[in-house]
N, C-alpha and C positions, 0 to 999 in steps of 0.2 A: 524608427518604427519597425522596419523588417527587422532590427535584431530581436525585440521583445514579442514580434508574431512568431519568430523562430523559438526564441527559450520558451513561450504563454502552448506550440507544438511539444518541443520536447518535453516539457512538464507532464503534459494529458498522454501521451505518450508513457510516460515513464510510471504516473498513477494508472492508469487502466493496468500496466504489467502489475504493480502493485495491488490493486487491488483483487486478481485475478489470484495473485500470489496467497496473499492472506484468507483470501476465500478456501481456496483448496489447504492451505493447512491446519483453520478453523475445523473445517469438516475430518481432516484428518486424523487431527489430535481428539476430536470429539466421539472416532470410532471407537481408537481406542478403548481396550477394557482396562478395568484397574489401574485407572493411569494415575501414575504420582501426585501430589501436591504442584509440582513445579511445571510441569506440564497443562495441568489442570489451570495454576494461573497464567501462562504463555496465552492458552487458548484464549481464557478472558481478557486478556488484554487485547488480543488478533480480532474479535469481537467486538470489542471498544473503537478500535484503529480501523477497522471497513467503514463503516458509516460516516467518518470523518473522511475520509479518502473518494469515497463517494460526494459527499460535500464540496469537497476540492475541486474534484472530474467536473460536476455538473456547473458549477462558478467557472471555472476555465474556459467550458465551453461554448457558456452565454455568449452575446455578444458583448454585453456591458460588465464585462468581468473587470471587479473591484479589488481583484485578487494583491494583496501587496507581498513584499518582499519576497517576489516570484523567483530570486536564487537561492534564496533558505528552504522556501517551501520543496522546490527541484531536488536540493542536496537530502532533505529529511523523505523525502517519497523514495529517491532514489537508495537511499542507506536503508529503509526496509524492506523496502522491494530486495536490496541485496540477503540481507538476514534471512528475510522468506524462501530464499533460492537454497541456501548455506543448509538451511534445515532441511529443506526438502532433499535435497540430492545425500545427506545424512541418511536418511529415510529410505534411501535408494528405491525413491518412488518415482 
């Protein structure tokens, strides 16, 4: 039981960085003037992927979180929460 309050922590944890990530480079890529196609879709996508993430945070947090395959979900928050970093420091924001 303490292992799964420990990873069901580290997960919320690691979404909150996540999402805090994608927020700010939502807004950033959105400042942008004349921004490319590719960029233009990154952002739609970073758009897509908040509100899902948010989903996750607020499930994790309940108490009666029905959350499943809580090491997948960990590895896939934590791999964009990585990406979101990779780009921002790109950005030398």
């Amino acid at each position: 039981m303490t292992d799964l309050l420990s990873i069901t922590a580290s997960v919320v944890a690691i979404t909150t960085a996540a999402i805090g990530s994608v927020k700010f480079l939502y807004t950033i890529i959105g400042d942008i003037k004349d921004i490319p196609t590719t960029l233009g879709n990154i952002r739609s996508d970073l758009g897509a992927i908040e509100p899902v993430l948010q989903k996750v945070y607020i499930e994790l947090e309940s108490e009666d979180s029905q959350v499943l395959l809580i090491d997948d979900i960990k590895g896939a928050v934590k791999n964009c929460n990585s990406a979101c970093f990779i780009f921002q420091k790109s950005l030398d924001y």
